[in-house]
N, C-alpha and C positions, 0 to 999 in steps of 0.2 A: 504494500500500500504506500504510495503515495505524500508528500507533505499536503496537496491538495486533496485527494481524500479524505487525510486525515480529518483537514480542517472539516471538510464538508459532515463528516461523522460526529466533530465536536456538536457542530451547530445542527446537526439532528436532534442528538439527544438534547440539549439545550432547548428546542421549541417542543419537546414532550410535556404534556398540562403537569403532568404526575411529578418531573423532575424540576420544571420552574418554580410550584410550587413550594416544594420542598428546600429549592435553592435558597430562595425569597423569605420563607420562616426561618433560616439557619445562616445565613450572610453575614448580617450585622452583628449579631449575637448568638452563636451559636448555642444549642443547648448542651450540649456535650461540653465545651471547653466553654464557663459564659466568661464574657467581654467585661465586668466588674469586677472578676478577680483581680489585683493588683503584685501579688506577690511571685516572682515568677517561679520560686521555690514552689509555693503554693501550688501552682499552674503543673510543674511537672510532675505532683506527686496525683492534680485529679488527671492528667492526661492517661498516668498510669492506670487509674482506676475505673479509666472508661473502656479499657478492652474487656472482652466474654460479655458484653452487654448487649443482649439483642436489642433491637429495633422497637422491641413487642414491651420491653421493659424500660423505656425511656421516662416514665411517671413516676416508676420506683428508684430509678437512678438517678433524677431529678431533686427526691426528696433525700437522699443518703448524699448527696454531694451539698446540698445545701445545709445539714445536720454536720459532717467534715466541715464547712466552713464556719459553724460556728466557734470552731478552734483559730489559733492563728500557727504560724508555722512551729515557731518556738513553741506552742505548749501542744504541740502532736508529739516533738520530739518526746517529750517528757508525759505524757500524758500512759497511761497501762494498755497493755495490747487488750484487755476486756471490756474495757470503756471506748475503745475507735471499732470493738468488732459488734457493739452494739448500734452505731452511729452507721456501719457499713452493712449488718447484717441484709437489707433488700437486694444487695448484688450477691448475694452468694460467695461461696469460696472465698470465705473472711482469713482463715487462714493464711492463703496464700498472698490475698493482699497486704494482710498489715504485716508478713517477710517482705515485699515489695517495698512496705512504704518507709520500715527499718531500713530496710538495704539505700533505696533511693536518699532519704536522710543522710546515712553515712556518706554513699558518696557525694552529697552537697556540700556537706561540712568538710568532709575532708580532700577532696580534690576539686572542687568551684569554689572555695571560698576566698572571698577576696577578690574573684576574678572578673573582669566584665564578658558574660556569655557572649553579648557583641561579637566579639572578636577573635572568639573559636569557631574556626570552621565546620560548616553544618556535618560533614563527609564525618569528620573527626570527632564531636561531640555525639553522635549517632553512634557511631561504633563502637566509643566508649563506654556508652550506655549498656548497650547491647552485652560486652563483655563483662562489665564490672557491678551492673544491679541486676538483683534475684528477681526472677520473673521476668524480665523486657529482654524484648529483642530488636532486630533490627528495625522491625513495625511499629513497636511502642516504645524505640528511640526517635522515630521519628514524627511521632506525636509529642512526644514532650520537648522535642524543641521549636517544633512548632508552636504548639502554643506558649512556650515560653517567651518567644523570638514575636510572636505576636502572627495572623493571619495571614498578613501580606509579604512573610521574610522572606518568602518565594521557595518552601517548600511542599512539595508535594506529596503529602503520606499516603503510602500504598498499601491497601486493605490484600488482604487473601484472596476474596473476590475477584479485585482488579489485578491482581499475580497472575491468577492462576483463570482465569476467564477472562474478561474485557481485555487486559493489554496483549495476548495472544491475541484477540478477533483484530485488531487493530494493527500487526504487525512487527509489536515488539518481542526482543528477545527476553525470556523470563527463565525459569527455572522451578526444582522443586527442593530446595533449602532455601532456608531464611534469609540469606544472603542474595536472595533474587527480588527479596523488598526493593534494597536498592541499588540493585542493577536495574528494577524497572522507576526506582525513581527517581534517578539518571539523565533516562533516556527522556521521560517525560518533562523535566523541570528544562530540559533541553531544547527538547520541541516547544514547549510552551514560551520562553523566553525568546526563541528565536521568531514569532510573530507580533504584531498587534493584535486583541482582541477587544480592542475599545469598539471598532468600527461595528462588530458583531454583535457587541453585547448593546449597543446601543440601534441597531435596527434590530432586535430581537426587544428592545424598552425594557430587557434588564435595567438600566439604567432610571424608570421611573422609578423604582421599586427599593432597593437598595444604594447602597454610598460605594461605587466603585473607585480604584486612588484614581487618578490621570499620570503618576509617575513613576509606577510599579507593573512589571508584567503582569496579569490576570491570575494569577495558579492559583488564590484562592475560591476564586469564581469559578474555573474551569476542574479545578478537585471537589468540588460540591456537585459539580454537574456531573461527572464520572462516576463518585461515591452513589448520587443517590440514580442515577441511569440504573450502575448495576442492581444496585438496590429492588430497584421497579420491573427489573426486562431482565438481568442475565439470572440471576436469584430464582426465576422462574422453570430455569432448563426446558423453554421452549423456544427455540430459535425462529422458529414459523412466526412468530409471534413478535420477534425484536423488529422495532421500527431500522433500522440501521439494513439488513433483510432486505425486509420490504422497501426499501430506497436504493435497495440494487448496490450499498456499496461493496467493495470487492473485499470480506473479509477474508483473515490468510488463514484462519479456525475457528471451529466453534464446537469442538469437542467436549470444551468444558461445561456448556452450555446442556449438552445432549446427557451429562452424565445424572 
């Protein structure tokens, strides 16, 4: 496929009711990572605690991250793993998080402190993640610097969904270890940055609807519309059925789709 392909596949899924909407309620202030949190300690310890969260459970994981913030960062550090596993218990797998959110703690204090996250390379804060806190990977490294780094730092985090379904139908190379996170978010924050997407977003009147920058490539805008595409159409394993199909473009698989 194509860079003109490509584009034209973005801006399919983009004019889908199901995915604009979606887009539109989650832009500004996303519910998963919200826009009021200020700390960005803070930030990377809920970016961690929003993986194994379906879809279906975003009411109860809306209420357990608002219950986590009524801590502040310093007194999570300190506070009993029985008191943050009551505050978490609606996501399940309480265990496993509050090892996450000890681990994640230690290495804030001990290897970010002091430091301006600014200034480390996303490539390099990812990996370290990945390697040095309990539970994250390369996936939920790169969520938490994302929202660390804030919406627009111009990364792209890539779901298992979009691994291992949407970025093969598209043409990228992926893989089946965790290290193909991001090989495929790479390839995308590459593609992404090598066009404008103001021109799109704005005869598609995204632009009434949400605050896009005017100085910053699109990857936020354009990973909400991917996220929730697969969300909507590949999630389904009906390919008959994906708008992208029926618009004739030339995907290179859809194996994952079928399975």
């Amino acid at each position: 496929m194509n860079d003109i392909e490509q584009i034209r596949a973005i801006e399919i899924m983009a004019q889908q009711p199901e995915v604009r909407n979606a887009v539109i309620r989650s832009h500004d202030n996303n519910p998963w990572w919200p826009k009021d949190v200020e700390d960005w300690r803070m930030k990377m310890l809920i970016a961690g605690l929003s993986t194994r969260v379906s879809f279906r459970m975003l009411g109860s994981y809306i209420k357990a991250i608002d219950n986590f913030l009524k801590y502040t960062y310093e007194e999570i550090v300190q506070t009993p793993d029985e008191d943050l596993e009551k505050a978490l218990k609606p996501l399940g797998l309480t265990k496993t998080r509050i090892r996450f959110i000890r681990s994640m703690c230690s290495y804030i204090d001990n290897k970010l402190k002091n430091k301006n996250i600014e200034k480390i390379q996303d490539a390099e804060m990812i990996a370290d993640i990945a390697k040095n806190v309990s539970g994250a990977s390369y996936k939920v490294g790169q969520c938490c610097v994302l929202y660390a780094k804030g919406y627009y730092c111009g990364i792209m985090p890539v779901d298992s969904g979009i691994k291992d379904m949407l970025a093969p139908c598209l043409g990228y190379k992926t893989g089946k270890t965790s290290i193909a996170h991001e090989l495929v978010r790479k390839q995308l924050e590459n593609f992404i940055k090598s066009h404008n997407w103001m021109k799109m977003a704005i005869k598609l009147e995204y632009d009434k609807n949400i605050k896009l920058p005017d100085d910053k490539p699109l990857t936020w805008w354009i990973h909400l519309i991917m996220i929730n595409y697969k969300r909507h159409f590949c999630n389904n394993h009906k390919p008959n059925e994906c708008p992208l199909v029926k618009a004739g473009i030339p995907l290179n698989a859809i194996k994952g789709c079928q399975r």
